[in-house]
N, C-alpha and C positions, 0 to 999 in steps of 0.2 A: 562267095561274097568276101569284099576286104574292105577292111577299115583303115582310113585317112585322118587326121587329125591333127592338132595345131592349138595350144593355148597357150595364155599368158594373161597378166596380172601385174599392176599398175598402183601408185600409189595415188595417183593425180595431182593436180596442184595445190590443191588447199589444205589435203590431209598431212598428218606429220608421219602416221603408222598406217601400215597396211594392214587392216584386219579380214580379209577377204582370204581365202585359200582352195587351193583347184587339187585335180585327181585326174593325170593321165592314165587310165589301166589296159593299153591294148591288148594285152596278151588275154585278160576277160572280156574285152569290150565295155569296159567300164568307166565314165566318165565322172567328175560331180565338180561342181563351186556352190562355196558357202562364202555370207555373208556376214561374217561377223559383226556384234553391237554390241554396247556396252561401256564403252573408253577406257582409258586407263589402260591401253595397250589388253582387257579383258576379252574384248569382240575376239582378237587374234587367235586368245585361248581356245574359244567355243567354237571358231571356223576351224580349226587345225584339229583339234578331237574328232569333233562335226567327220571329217574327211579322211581322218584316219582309222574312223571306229567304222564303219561302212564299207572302206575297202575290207579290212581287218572280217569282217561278216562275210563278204562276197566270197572271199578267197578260202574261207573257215568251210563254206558249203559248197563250195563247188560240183564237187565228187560224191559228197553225201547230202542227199536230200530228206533222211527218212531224221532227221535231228529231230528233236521238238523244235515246235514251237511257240517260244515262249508268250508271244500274243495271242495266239489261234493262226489256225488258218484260214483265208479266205476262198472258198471254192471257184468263186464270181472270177480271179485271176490266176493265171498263171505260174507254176515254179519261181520263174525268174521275178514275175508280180511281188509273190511276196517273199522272198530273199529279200526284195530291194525294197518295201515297205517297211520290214520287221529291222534292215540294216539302220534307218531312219530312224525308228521306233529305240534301237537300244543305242544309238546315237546321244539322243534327247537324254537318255537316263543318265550316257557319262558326263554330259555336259550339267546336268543336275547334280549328279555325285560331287564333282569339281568344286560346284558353289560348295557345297555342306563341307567337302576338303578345306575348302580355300574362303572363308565367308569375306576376304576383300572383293572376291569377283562374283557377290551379288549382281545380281541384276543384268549379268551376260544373255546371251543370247546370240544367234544365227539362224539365218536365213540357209533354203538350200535346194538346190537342182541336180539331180542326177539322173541319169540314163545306161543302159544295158543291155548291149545289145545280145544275139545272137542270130543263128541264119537265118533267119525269118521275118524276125521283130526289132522290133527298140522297144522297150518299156523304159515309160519317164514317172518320174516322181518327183513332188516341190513341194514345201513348206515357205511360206513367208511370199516376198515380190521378186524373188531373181527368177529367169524364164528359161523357157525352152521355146526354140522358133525349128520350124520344120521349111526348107526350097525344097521345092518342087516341080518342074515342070514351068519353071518362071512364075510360081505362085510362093507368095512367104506367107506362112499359116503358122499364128501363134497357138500354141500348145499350151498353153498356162493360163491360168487366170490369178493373177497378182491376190494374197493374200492380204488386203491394204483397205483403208476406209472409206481413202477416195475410188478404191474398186468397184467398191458395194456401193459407192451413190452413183459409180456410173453404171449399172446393173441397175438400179433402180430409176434411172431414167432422170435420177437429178441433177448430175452432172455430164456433159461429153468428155469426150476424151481428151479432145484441148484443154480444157478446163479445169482434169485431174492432172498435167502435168505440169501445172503450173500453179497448183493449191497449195496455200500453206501448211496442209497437212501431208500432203501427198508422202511425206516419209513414215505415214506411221502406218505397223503393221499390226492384224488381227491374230495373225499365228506365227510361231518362231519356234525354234526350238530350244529349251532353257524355259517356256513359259509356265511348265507345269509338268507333274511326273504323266501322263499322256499328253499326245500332242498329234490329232488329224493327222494324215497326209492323203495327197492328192495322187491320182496314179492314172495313165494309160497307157496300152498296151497297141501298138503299129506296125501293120507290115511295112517293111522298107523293101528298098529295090534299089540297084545302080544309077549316080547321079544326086538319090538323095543329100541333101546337106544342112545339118541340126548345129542351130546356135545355142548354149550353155551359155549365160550368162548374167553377172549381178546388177543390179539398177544403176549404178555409176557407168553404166553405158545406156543403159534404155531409158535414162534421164537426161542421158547430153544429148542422143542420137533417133533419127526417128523412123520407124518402121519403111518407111520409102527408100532410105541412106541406107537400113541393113537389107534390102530386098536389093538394091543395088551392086552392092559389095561382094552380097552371096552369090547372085549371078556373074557376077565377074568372071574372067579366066585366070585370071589372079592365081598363083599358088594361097594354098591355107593359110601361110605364116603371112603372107603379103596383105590376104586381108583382116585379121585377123590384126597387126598391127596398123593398118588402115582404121579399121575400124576405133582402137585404142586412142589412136593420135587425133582421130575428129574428135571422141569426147573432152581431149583434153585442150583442145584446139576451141571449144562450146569453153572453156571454164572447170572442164575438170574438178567439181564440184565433190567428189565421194572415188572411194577407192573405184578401179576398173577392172574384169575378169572377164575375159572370154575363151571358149572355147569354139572348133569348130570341127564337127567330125562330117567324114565324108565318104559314102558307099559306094563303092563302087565294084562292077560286075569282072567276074572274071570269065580271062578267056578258055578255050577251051585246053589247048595247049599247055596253060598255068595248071587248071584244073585235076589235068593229069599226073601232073607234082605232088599232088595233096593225099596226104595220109587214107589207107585205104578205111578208115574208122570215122573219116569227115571232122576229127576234132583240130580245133585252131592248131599252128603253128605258134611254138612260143617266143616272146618278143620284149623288146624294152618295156620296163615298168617305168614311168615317170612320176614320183611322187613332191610335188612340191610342196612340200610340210614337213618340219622334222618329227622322227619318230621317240616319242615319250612312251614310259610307262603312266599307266591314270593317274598315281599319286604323284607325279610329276607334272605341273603344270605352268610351270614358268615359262611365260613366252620367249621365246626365241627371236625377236625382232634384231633385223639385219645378220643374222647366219645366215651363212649360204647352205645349202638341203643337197646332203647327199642325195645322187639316183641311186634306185632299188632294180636291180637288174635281174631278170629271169637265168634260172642255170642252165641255158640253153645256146645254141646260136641263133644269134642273130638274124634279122632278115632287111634288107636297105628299107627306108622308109624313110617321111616326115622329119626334121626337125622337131626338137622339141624347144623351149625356150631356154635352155641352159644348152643347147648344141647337139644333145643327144639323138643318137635314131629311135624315131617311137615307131617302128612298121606297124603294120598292121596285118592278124591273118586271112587267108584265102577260104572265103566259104563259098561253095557253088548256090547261084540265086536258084530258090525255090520254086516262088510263084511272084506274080506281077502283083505290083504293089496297091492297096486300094487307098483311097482318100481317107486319111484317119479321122474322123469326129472329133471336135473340139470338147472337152470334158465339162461337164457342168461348174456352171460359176463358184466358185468356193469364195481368200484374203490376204517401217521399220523406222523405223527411226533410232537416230544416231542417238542410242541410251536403251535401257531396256526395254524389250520387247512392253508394247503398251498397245490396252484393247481401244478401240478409238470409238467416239462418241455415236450413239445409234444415228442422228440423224444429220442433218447439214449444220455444218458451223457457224454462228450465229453470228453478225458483226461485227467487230469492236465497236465500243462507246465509248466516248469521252470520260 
């Protein structure tokens, strides 16, 4: 199997800062975006932690699994499951530590999507309303269920979906991370297969653009980066209403010929690391708005691939497909708004009055 990939990240038109921030990691198979909140240039803090403190996890266990762990383990998933649950989990902590560092950036918070692959699987995990979309055989099958209020009233049958995306609450989220020293996350565990193609990304697109436009785009033959900034350009083309992030990663099968290239031990080939976030220590947390982000590069060669958005090659490496891929389950319903993470009202929002 080899992995394809393609992100980028937007300021839009109405925002002044970007507080959203992504995670190329081919060389693990590792993606994420987070959504930063909070203003005051704060959000930007909690998404660029958010995304550095997870890679930072991922990469910490790679090779060792017998670490503790510091939450527990869960048996119910996977190695990889909980690496990338527990990376979330102490994610939340730094971005709490932050606030008590830094008590101007109360009330931060981020939103977040990430995914990881290996030869078999993808495991996804999210906090907050940014998604994960699964193409498939010309099917787009949402992976996430929005951490959000007008979620749970359309779970609850009181709202349609029309109708959450055009509510005046529809920004406000149930879970985030910054909202407390724990903080839920959501997790599934998927085989994948050649052709698959998994969209990352934060509500500043899935609030301009609408699941028929991204089931279009994904099918396309389109290279990644074409749609991918395809997709960017509609939302800002709607109004551009909140920062934009997408990523798109893409499986595909290798042949046999390739196969025979590949390390006799089956472990990835090593590859551009893409990280768009600059690297701080914790007690540094002064945003960085308008630096340009050094790449983080493997000490390895190369291998031709993708585009990344600063020009870089991100390839991706060759794993032989396993088995045929089965129809993943959509995970049980679980739950932003531009300011801190806020619980939103139990029931339907009650009118204005004069």
């Amino acid at each position: 199997m080899a992995l394809n990939a393609f992100g980028l990240t937007d300021v839009g038109r109405k925002r002044k800062h970007n507080e959203d921030a992504y995670l190329l990691d081919a060389e693990r198979g590792l993606f994420v975006v987070a959504d930063g909140m909070g203003g005051h240039a704060a959000g930007e803090v909690a998404s660029r932690l958010t995304v550095e403190s997870i890679q930072e996890f991922i990469s910490g266990t790679e090779d060792d699994h017998d670490n503790t762990w510091p939450f527990g383990y869960n048996n119910r998933y996977s190695v990889d499951g909980n690496r990338l649950s527990t990376a979330v989990e102490r994610a939340n902590e730094k971005v709490m530590r932050a606030v008590v560092n830094r008590p101007e950036l109360k009330g931060m918070g981020t939103t977040v999507v990430a995914a990881l692959f290996d030869e078999k699987r993808a495991t996804l995990v999210h906090v907050g309303d940014s998604r994960a979309y699964l193409m498939r055989e010309s099917e787009l099958r949402r992976l996430t269920d929005d951490h959000s209020w007008v979620q749970e009233q359309v779970n609850a049958g009181i709202l349609s979906e029309e109708e959450a995306r055009s509510h005046p609450l529809k920004n406000v989220v149930t879970r985030a991370l910054g909202g407390g020293t724990h903080v839920a996350v959501d997790l599934i565990e998927i085989p994948v297969g050649g052709g698959d193609r998994f969209l990352l990304c934060s509500d500043g697109l899935t609030g301009m653009v609408s699941d028929e436009e991204i089931t279009s785009a994904l099918s396309s033959q389109r290279s990644l980066e074409e749609i991918v900034r395809g997709l960017i350009d509609l939302a800002n083309e709607r109004g551009g209403v909140d920062n934009i992030t997408a990523i798109v990663v893409e499986v595909k099968s290798v042949r046999p010929a390739e196969s025979a290239t590949k390390p006799a031990d089956g472990s990835r080939e090593k590859t551009t690391v893409s990280l768009r976030v600059s690297t701080v220590s914790d007690e540094d947390v002064t945003p960085r708005d308008g630096v340009e982000i050094p790449v983080v590069e493997a000490p390895v060669v190369e291998t031709p691939g993708v585009e990344t958005p600063a020009g870089e090659p991100a390839p991706a490496a060759a794993e032989t497909p396993q088995e045929s891929p089965e129809k993943p389950e959509l995970p049980e319903t679980p739950e932003k708004q531009d300011g801190p993470p806020v619980k939103g009202p139990e029931g339907p929002a009650p009118p204005a009055t004069g």
